[in-house]
C-alpha positions in Angstrom: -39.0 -6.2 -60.2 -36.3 -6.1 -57.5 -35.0 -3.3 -56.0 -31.2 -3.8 -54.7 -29.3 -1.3 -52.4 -26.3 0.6 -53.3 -24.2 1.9 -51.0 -23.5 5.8 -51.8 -20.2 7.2 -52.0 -18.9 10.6 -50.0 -20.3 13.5 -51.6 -18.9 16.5 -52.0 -20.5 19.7 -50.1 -20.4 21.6 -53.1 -22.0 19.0 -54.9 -24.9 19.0 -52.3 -26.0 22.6 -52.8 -25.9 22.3 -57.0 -27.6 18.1 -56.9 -26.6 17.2 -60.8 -29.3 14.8 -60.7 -33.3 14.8 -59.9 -33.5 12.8 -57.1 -37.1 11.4 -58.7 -35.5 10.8 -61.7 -32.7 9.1 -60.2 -35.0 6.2 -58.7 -36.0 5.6 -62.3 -32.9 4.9 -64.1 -31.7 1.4 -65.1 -28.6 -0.6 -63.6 -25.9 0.2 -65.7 -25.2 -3.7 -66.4 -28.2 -3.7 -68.7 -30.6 -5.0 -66.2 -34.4 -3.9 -65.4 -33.3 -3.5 -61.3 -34.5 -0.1 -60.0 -31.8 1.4 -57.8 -32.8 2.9 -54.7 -30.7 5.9 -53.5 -29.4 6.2 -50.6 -28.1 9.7 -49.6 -29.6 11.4 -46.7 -31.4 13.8 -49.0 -32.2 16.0 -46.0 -28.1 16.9 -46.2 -28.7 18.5 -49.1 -30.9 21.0 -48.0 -29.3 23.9 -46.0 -30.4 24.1 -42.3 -29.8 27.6 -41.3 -28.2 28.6 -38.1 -29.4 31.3 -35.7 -26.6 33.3 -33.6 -27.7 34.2 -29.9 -30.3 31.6 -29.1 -30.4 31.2 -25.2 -32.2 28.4 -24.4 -33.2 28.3 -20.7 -34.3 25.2 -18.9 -37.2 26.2 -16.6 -37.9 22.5 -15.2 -37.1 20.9 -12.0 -34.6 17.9 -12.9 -31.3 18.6 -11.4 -29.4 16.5 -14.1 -31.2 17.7 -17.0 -29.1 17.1 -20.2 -30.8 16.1 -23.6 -29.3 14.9 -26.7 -30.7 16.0 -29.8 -29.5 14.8 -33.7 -27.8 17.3 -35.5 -24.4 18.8 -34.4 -22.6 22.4 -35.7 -19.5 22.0 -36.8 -16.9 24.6 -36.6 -14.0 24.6 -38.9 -11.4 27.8 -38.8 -9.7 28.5 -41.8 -7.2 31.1 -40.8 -9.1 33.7 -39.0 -12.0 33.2 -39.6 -15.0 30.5 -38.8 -17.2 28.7 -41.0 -20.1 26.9 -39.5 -22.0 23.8 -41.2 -24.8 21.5 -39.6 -23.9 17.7 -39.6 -27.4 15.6 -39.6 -25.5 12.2 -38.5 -23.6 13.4 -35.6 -25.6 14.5 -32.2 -25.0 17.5 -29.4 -25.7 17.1 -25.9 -27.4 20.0 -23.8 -26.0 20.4 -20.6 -29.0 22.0 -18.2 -27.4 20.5 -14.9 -27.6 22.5 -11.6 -24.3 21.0 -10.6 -21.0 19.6 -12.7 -19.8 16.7 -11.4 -17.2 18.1 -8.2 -20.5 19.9 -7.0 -19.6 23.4 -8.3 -22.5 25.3 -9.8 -23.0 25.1 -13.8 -21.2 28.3 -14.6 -23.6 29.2 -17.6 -26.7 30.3 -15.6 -28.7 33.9 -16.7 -27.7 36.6 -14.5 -29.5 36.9 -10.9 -30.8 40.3 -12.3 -31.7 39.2 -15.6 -34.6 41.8 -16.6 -37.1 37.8 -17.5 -37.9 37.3 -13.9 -38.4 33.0 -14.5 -34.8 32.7 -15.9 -33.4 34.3 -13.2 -30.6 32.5 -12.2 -31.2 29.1 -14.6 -28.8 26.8 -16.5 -28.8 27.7 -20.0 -27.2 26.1 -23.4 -26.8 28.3 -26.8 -28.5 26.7 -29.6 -27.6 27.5 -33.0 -28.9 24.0 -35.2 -32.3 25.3 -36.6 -34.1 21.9 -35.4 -33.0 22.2 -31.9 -34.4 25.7 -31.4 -37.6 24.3 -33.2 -37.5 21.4 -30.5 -36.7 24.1 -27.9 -39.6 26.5 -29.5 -42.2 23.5 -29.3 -40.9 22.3 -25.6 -41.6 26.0 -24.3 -43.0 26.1 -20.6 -45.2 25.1 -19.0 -45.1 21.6 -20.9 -46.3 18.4 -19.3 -45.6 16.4 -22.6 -44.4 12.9 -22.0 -41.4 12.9 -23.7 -38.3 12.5 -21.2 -36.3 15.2 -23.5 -38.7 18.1 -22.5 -37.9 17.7 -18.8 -40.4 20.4 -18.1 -39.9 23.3 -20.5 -37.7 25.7 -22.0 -37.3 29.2 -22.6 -36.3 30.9 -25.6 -33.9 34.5 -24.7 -33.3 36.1 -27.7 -31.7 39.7 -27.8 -31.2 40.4 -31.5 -34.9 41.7 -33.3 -33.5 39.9 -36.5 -32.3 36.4 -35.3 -36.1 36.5 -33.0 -38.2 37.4 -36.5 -35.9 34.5 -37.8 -37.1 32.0 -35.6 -40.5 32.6 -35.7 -40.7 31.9 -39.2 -38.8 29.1 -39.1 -41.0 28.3 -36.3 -44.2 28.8 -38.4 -42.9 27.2 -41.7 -42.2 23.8 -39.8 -45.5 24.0 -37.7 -47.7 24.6 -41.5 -45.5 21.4 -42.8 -46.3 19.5 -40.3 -49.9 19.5 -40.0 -49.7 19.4 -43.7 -48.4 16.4 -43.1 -50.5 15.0 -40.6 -53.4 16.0 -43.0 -51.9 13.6 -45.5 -51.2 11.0 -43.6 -55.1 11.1 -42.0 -56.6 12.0 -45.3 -54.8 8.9 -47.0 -55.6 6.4 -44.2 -58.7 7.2 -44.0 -59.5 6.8 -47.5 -57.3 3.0 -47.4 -59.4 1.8 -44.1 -63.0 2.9 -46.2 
């Protein structure tokens, strides 16, 4: 049996919260020519699911890089219909965090936390707001001290959050990805263990 690739047409957001179709079922139906080929879908099925966005996430860069600016996937897009905004998370697209001391004339960043800011280690530090669910997660798992090898950590990050209901948000978002990924990592280890014996 072959499996051929289809190209997907643009969906319609309203179609993505309501699918139509089981995406398991989907992978078994038949070509519509008659033929035994299995089609394989491909929609970013992770569009489908609502990411939820948190308002007020300060996230603080406590490392030492002066030109600190990661790039994470996933971008908010803001579209105004009259007066007011509606917000939606675009997987494909990509937002830049700006953390640097300095813009590019020399003049100080101009989003740092107050001098007198009542967190005595972000006194005074760049910050970004984050509002794409899997960039506070990034942030949450990046927190200082970190000495991880990976060049988007830089250091460390602090997470200022001022409202009691957007905080309790995050940490369960928090928690819920931690628990999926170790359930993960559980499969993964329990199945390749069981191939290599």
């Amino acid at each position: 049996m072959t499996t051929r690739r289809r190209e997907s047409a643009p969906v319609d957001p309203d179609e993505l919260e309501r699918p139509d179709v089981d995406p398991v079922d989907a992978l078994d139906q038949d070509d519509e020519d008659g033929g035994d080929e299995q089609l394989l879908r491909t929609e970013d099925l992770s569009a489908s699911a609502k990411i939820p966005l948190f308002r007020g996430v300060k996230v603080v860069y406590l490392g030492s890089r002066p030109h600190h600016a990661p790039t994470l996937k996933g971008k908010v897009q803001v579209d105004r219909i009259g007066d007011r905004e509606m917000k939606t998370c675009i997987p494909r697209l990509f937002k830049n965090y700006n953390f640097r001391l300095h813009d590019a004339v020399g003049d100080p960043n101009p989003r740092r936390m107050p001098r007198d800011h009542r967190i005595v280690d972000v006194r005074d530090r760049p910050y970004e707001i984050a509002e794409h669910a899997e960039h506070v997660y990034f942030f949450a798992l990046h927190q200082a001290p970190c000495n991880c090898p990976d060049p988007k950590c830089g250091g460390g990050y602090a997470l200022v959050i001022g409202d009691p209901d957007t905080r309790m948000a995050v940490r369960e978002y928090v928690a819920r990805r931690e628990r999926a990924r170790k359930a993960r990592r559980a499969f993964v280890n329990a199945t390749s263990g069981a191939q290599s014996a």
